[in-house]
Residue, then its C-alpha position, 0 to 999 in steps of 0.5 A: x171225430x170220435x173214437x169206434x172201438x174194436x176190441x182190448x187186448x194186453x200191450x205185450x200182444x205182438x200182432x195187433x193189425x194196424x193199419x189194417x182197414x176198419x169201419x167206414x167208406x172209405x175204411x178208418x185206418x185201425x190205429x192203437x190207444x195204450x194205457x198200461x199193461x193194456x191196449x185198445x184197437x180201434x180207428x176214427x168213426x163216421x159221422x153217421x154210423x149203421x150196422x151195414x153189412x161191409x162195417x159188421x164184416x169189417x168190426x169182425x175182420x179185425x177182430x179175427x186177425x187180432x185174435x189169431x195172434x193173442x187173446x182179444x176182448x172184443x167189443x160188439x159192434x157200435x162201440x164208440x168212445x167220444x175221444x181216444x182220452x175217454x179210452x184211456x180212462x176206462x183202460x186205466x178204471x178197469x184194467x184189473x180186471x180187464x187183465x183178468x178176463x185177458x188170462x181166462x180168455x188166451x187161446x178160447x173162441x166163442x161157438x153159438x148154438x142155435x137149436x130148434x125143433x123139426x115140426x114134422x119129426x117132433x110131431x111123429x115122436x110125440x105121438x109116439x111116446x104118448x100113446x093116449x095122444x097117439x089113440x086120439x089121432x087115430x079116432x080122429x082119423x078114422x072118423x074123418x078127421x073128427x069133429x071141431x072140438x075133437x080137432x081143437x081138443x087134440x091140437x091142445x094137447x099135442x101143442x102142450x107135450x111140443x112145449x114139454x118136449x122143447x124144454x126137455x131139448x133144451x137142457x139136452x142140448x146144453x148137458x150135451x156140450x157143456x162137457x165140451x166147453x169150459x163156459x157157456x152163457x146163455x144167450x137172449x130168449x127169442x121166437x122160434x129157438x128152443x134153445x140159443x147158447x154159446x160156448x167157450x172153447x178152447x181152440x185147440x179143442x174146437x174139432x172136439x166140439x163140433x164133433x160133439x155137436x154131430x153126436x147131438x144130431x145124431x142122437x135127437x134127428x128131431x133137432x135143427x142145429x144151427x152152430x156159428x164159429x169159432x168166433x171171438x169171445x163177446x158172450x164171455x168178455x164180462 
């Protein structure tokens, strides 16, 4: 049976939840391997594991419980070691700097900000703020709806000043919440999100930022704000 693991956490943590049910049907009992000043939680893994929906919300059950009661580097989700030996190891290798980032990580969560753009509201601000754009739509519309290459010429450009605009957005929305974050990291590029960052918040300062994540709708309607937390920490376990 190998070792599935959780998170690492400080051996003096004080209310880590074992025996608490974990990954798996029926659900591994989460158990502890110690090395050191440090501690990892984790259970037996299933033969055959997959991303379910009931392991994904179990791997982050237990990571919730154990980082309501202390700092928890979290593993995301999949993490498998061949024995609890092989664990001990990698605690004992790294535990330096494991301790480290333990200490920059007490009381922060993890917030993830997904922003987009809202087709119709960017398309009105854009032929606003432009007005050579602006005085060809109005030709176009005023002949008909134009010719094709008048058409294609138009969508070109609007298509070129979207683009200009979503970079533009993107390092709004990252000067905006930086000043409320003591990191960020940004996150893997992807279609359709203009901008895909997270945050590291110190807890008590979470009502802060999602207030300050309001300003930013407020300010840019045009936007579409997606905000997933408070999480634990993956983006900042280094």
């Amino acid at each position: 049976m190998t070792t599935y693991v959780y998170g690492i956490a400080r051996r003096d943590h004080g209310r880590l939840p074992e025996r608490m049910g974990g990954i798996g049907d029926p659900p591994c009992p989460v158990r502890t391997v110690e090395q050191g000043d440090l501690v990892a939680l984790v259970s037996d893994a299933p033969q055959e594991l997959r991303p379910k929906r009931r392991d994904l919300l179990a791997h982050q059950n237990v990571l919730a419980e154990a980082g309501a009661g202390g700092p928890v580097l979290p593993m995301r989700f999949g993490g498998v070691s061949p024995d609890d030996d092989a664990v001990r190891a990698v605690l004992a290798e790294h535990e330096k700097r494991y301790l480290e980032r333990l200490e920059v990580l007490d009381g922060k969560v993890e917030y993830n900000v997904k922003a987009t753009h809202d087709e119709e509201a960017v398309l009105h601000q854009v032929l606003a703020e432009n007005a050579e754009l602006r005085a060809m739509s109005d030709a176009n519309r005023k002949a008909g709806g134009g010719t094709y290459e008048q058409k294609l010429r138009l969508g070109e450009r609007i298509a070129v000043a979207v683009q200009q605009r979503e970079a533009t957005d993107a390092v709004l929305v990252e000067r905006t919440l930086e000043s409320a974050c003591e990191e960020r990291s940004p996150g893997p590029r992807s279609t359709g999100w203009l901008a895909n960052i997270s945050f590291l918040v110190p807890r008590e300062h979470a009502a802060e930022f999602v207030a300050a994540v309001d300003t930013l709708r407020e300010r840019a309607p045009h936007l579409v704000l997606q905000v997933h937390g408070p999480l634990p920490p993956y983006s900042f376990t280094g």
